[in-house]
C-alpha positions as CSV (number, residue, x, y, z in Angstrom):
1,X,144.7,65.9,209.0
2,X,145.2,63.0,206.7
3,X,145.7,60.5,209.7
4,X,142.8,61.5,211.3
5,X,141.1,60.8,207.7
6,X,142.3,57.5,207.7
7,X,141.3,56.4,211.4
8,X,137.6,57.8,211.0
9,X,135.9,54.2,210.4
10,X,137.9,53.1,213.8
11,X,136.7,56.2,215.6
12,X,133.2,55.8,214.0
13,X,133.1,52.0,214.9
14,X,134.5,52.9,218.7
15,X,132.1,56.2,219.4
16,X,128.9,54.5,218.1
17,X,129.4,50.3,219.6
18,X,127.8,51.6,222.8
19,X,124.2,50.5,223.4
20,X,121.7,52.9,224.6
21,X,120.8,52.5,228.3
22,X,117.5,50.6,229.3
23,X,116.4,53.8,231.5
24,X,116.8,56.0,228.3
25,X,114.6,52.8,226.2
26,X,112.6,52.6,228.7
27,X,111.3,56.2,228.6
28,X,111.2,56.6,224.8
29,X,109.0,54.1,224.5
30,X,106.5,55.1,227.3
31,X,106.5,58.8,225.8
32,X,105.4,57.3,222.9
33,X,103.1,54.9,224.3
34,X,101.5,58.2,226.7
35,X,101.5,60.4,223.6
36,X,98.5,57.5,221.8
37,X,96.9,57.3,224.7
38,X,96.4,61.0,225.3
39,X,96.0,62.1,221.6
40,X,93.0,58.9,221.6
41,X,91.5,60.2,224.8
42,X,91.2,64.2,224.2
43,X,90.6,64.2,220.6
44,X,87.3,65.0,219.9
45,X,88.0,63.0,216.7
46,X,89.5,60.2,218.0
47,X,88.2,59.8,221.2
48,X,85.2,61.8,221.5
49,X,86.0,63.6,224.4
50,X,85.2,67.7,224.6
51,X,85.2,70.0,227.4
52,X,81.5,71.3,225.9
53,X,80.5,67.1,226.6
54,X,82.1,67.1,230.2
55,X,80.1,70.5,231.1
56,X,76.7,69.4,229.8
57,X,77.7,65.9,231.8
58,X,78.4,67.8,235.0
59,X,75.1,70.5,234.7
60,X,73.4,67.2,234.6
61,X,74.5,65.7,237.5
């Protein structure tokens, strides 16, 4: 158990040099990206957006 004590930073440094794949990046980042967008555009708050505003838009048509 000591040994393995003693080797942690080398097994630390080796487990975590790897870079994250740009795939993975890729779809982080447009998660985030898609999650703005769609809070902005149906939030009543944000956007302005409501289903009661879409109806009366429709009835009117």
């Amino acid at each position: 158990m000591a040994e393995e004590l003693e080797n942690i930073d080398k097994f630390e440094a080796k487990e975590t040099h790897n870079k994250l794949p740009i795939g993975w990046l890729i779809l982080f980042w447009g998660l985030i990206i898609w999650g703005a967008f769609y809070l902005y555009m149906y939030t009543p708050s944000l956007g302005g957006w409501s289903q009661e505003k879409e109806y009366q838009e429709s009835v009117t048509k």
